[in-house]
C-alpha positions in Angstrom: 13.4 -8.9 -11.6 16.5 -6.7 -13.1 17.3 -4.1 -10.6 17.7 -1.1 -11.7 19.5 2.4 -10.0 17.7 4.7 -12.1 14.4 5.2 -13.9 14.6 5.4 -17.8 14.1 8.9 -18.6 11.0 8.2 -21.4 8.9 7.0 -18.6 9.2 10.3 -16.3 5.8 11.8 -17.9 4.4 8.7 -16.9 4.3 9.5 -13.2 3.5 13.4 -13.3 -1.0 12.8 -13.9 -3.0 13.0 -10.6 -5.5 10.3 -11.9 -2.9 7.4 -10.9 -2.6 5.4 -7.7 0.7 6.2 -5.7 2.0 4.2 -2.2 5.0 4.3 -0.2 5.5 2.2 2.2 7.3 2.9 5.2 8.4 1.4 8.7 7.1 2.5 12.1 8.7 2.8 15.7 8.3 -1.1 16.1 10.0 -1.8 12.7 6.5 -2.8 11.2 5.5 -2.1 7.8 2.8 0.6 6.8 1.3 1.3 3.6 -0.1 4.8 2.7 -1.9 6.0 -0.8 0.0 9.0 -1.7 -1.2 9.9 -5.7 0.9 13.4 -5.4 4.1 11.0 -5.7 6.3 11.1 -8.8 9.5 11.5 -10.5 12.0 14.2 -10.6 14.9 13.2 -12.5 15.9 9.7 -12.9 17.3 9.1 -9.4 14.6 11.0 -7.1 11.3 10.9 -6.4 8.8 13.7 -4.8 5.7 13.6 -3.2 3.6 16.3 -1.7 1.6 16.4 1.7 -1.6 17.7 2.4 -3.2 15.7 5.8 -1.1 14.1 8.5 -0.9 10.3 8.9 1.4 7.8 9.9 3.6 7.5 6.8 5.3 11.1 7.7 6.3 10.2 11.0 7.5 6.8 10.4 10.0 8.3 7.4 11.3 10.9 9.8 12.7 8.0 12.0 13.7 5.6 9.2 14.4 6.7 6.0 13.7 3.1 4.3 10.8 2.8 2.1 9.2 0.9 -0.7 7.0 2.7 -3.6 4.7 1.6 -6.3 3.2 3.8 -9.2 0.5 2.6 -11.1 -0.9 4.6 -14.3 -4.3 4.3 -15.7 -3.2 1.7 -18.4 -2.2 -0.8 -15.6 1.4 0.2 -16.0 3.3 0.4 -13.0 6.6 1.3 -11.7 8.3 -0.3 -8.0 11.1 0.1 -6.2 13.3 1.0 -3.2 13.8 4.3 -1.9 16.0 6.6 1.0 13.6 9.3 1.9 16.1 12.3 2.6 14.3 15.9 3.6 11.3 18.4 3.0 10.9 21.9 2.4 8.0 24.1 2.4 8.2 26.5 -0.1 10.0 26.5 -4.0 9.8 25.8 -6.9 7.9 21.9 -6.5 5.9 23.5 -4.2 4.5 25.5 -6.5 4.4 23.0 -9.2 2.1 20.4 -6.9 -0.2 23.3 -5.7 -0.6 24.6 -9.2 -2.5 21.1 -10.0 -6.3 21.3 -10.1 -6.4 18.3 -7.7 -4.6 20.4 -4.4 -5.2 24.2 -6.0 -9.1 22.7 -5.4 -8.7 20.5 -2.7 -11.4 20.8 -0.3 -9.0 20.3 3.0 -6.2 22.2 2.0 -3.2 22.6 -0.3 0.1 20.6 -0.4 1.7 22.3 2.2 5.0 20.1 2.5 7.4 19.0 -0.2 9.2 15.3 0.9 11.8 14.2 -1.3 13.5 10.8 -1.6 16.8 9.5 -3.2 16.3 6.5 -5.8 17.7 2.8 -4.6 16.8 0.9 -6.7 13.5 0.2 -9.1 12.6 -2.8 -11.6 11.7 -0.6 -14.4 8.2 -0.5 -16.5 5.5 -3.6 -15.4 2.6 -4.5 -16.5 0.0 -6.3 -14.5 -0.4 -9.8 -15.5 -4.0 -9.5 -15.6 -5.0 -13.7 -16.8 -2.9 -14.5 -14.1 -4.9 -11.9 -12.0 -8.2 -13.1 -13.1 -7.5 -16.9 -12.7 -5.8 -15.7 -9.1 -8.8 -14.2 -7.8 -11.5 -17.3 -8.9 -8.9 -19.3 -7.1 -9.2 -17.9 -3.8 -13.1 -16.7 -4.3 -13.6 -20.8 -4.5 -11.9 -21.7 -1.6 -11.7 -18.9 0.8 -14.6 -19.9 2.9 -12.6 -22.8 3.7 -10.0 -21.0 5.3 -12.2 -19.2 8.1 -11.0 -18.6 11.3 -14.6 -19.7 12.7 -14.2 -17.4 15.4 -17.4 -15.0 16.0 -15.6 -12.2 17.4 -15.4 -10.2 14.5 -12.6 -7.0 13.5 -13.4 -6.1 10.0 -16.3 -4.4 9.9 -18.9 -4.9 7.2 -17.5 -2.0 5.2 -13.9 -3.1 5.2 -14.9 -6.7 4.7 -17.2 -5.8 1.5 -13.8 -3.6 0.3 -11.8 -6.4 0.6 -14.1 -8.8 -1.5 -14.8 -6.7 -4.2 -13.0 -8.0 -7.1 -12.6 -4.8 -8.4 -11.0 -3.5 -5.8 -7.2 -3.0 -5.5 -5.3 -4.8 -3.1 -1.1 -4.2 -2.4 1.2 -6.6 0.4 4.1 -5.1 1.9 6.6 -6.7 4.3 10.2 -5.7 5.8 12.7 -7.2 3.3 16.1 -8.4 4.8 17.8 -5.3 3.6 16.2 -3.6 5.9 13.6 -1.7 3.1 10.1 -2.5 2.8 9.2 -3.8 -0.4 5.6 -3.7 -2.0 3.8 -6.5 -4.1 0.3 -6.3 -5.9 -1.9 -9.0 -4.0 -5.2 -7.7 -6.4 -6.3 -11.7 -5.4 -6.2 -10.9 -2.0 -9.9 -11.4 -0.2 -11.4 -12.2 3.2 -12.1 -15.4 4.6 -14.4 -14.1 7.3 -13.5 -10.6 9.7 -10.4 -12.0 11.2 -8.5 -13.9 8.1 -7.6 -12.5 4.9 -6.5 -15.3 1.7 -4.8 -14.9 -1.2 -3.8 -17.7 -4.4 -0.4 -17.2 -5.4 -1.4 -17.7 -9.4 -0.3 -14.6 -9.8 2.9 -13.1 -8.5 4.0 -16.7 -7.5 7.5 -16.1 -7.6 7.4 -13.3 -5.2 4.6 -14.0 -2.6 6.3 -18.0 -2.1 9.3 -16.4 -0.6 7.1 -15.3 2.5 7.8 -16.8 5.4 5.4 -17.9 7.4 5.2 -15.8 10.7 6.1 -12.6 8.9 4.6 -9.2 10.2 2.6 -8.4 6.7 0.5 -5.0 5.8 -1.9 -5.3 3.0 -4.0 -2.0 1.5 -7.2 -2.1 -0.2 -8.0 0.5 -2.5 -11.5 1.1 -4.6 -11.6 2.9 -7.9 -13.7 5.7 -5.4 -10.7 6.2 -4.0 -11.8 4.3 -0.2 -9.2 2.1 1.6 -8.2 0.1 4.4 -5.0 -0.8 5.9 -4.2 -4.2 8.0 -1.8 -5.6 9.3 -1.3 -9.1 10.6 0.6 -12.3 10.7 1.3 -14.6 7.7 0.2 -18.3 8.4 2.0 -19.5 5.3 0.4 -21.5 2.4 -1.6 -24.1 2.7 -4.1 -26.5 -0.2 -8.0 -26.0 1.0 -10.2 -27.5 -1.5 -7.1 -28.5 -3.4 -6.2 -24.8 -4.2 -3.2 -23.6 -2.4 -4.0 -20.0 -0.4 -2.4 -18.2 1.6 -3.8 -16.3 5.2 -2.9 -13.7 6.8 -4.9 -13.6 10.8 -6.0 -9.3 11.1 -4.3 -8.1 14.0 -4.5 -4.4 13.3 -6.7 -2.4 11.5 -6.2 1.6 10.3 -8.1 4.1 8.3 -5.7 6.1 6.3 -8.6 8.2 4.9 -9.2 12.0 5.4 -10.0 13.8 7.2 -9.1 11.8 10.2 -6.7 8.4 10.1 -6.2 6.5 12.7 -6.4 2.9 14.4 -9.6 1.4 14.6 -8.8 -2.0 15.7 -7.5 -2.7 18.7 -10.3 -0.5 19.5 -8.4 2.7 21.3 -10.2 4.2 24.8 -11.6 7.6 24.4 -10.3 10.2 26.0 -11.8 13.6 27.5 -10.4 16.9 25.3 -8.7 18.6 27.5 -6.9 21.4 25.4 -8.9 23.4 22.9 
């Protein structure tokens, strides 16, 4: 892909509707990669980019110890933008501010406004995509023929039912990110991806070959899966390479870590964390 330090200024309107799907991808305390749906993200000017917060997760922490992250923007028409980004500050009041809490989606929300500002400084982006849907198609038949041959065929189970129906609806979206050797994450749509059983995820490299052959095997991956109702689920776990089952080549990721990134309360649900008493009110 032609890297790019700036996005063309035709396609800023592109990224300003709420109706779109927005991730950034960041890197936590042990230099793993997280993914987190963030549809207040877009442009301002050529060389930034601006998103606005309205719940706490994961994502805001990990950017206030390292700066590198990936993003993807996606419009309704299957357009999207990706790229490489140095998160720099947030504010609380001004002029964006006002702009993100003057949109129907956060003036109504039924949580709360935006109530933070975080800004980030352009690296680098590939300019306009489109997703190569054939490719896409044939990608997900692929694995949906073979993936059964790729269980773990071990009955301790981590997905639940719910996450394990998200990740096998083939109209749900599904995005990889890993820890590139430049340090920034970088983001790559795995719409193919799909699980084996609870404890392995499988994907056909049909589509986005060129990309998703470079993994290594061993590498720490996340993968996020989105549906058009606006659920998700995070993982993240080890890749086990590629490998031909049924003739088709696939390859697995083994779950290690699941999180729930939805409001109105994220956090880890597997390894399942002890409760503890509430001790200040």
């Amino acid at each position: 892909m032609e890297k790019k330090n700036a996005f063309d200024a035709a396609d800023l309107k592109e990224f300003e509707p709420e109706a779109k799907v927005g991730l950034i991808s960041t890197i936590n305390y042990e230099g793993l990669p997280h993914i987190t749906l963030i549809t207040a993200l877009q442009a301002k000017g050529t060389k930034q980019l601006i998103w606005g917060q309205f719940t706490e997760g994961m994502s805001k922490k990990n950017v206030m110890s390292n700066p590198n992250t990936a993003f993807l923007i996606m419009t309704m028409d299957k357009s999207l933008w990706r790229g490489k980004a140095l998160y720099t500050h947030k504010v609380k009041e001004g002029e964006d501010y006002e702009m993100f809490n003057k949109k129907p989606m956060f003036r109504y929300n039924c949580y709360c406004g935006i109530h933070t500002v975080h800004y980030m400084d352009l690296v680098e982006t590939y300019g306009r995509e489109s997703l190569p849907l054939a490719k896409i198609v044939i990608s997900s038949l692929f694995t949906m023929v073979s993936r059964s041959r790729a269980k773990t065929n071990i009955s301790n189970s981590i997905l639940k039912p719910w996450a394990y129906k998200v990740f096998n609806r083939l109209d749900s979206l599904k995005f990889l990110s890993y820890i590139d050797d430049d340090g920034f994450p970088t983001l790559i749509p795995l719409i193919q991806c799909q699980a084996s059983d609870s404890r392995r995820l499988a994907f056909s490299p049909f589509a986005y070959g060129d990309e998703l052959l470079s993994l290594e095997s061993g590498k720490e991956v996340a993968i996020f899966a989105l549906t058009m109702d606006m659920e998700d689920i995070l993982i993240r776990g080890i890749f086990q390479g590629f490998k031909r089952y049924n003739a088709v080549k696939l390859g697995t990721v083994d779950v290690g870590w699941v999180y729930n990134s939805m409001p109105p309360k994220q956090g880890q649900i597997y390894p399942v964390e002890e409760l503890r008493p509430v001790v200040n009110f």
